[in-house]
VOGU-3710 file (C-alpha; in Angstrom, 3 decimals, decimal comma):
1> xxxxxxxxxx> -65,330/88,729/93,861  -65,364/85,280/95,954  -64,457/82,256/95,197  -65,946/79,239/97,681  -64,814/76,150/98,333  -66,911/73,318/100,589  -69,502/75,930/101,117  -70,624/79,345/102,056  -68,289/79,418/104,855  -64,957/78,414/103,242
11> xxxxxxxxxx> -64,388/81,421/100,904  -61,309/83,826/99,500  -62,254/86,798/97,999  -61,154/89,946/96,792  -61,976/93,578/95,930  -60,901/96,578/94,296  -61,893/100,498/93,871  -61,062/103,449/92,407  -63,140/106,905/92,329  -63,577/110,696/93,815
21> xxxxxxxxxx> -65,892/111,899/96,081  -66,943/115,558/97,134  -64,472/116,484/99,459  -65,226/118,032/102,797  -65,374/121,687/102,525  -67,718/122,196/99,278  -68,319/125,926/98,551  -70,956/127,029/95,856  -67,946/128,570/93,538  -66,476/124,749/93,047
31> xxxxxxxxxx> -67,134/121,718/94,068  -63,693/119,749/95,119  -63,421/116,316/93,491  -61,112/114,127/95,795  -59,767/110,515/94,889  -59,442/107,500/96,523  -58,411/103,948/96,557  -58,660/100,558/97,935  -57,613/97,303/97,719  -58,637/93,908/99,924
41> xxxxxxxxxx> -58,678/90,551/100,303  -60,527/88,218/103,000  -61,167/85,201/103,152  -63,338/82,273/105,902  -62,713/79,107/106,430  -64,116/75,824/108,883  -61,620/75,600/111,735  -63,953/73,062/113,764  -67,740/71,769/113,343  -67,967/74,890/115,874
51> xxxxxxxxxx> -65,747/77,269/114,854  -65,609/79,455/112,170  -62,085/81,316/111,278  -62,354/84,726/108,953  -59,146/87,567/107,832  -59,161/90,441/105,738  -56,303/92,974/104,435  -56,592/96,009/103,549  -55,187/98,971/101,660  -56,300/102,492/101,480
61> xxxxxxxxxx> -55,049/105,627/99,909  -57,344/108,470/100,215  -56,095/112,314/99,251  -57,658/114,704/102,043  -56,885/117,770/100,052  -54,791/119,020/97,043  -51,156/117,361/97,559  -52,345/116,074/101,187  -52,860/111,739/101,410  -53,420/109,523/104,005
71> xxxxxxxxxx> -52,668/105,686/103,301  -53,840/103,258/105,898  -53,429/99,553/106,070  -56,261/97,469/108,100  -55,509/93,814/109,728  -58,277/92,152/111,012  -59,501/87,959/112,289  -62,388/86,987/113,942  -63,815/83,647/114,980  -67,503/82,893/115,257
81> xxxx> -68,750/80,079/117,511  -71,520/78,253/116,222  -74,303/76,876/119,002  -76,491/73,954/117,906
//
């Protein structure tokens, strides 16, 4: 979900997920359901009439096996330059 401001460029958004997913090793006896997570929010916004500013966070919790996780958090900003 978004929400925008000005316009397409000035934004904050947000997402969320939940589910499983065949895990890695998959033998024809069972099929291994693993479960995951996430969470994030990003967001844009005008710095300049050239410059575009965008940031994100994010959480992850994945399990790798039975009793086995990983979480993982993700940082990330970029600028775009905009040539008229």
């Amino acid at each position: 979900m978004r929400r925008y401001y000005a316009d397409a460029d000035n934004y904050i958004g947000g997402r969320v997920g939940y589910g499983s997913a065949p895990g890695e090793q998959v033998t024809t006896v069972e099929l291994a359901r693993l479960n995951s997570a996430i969470a994030a929010i990003q967001g844009s916004r005008t710095l300049t009439s050239r410059v575009i500013g965008s940031w994100s966070l994010t959480y992850e919790h994945e399990e790798l096996a039975t009793d086995r996780f990983r979480n993982r958090w993700e940082i990330s900003g970029g600028a775009k330059l905009l040539f008229r």
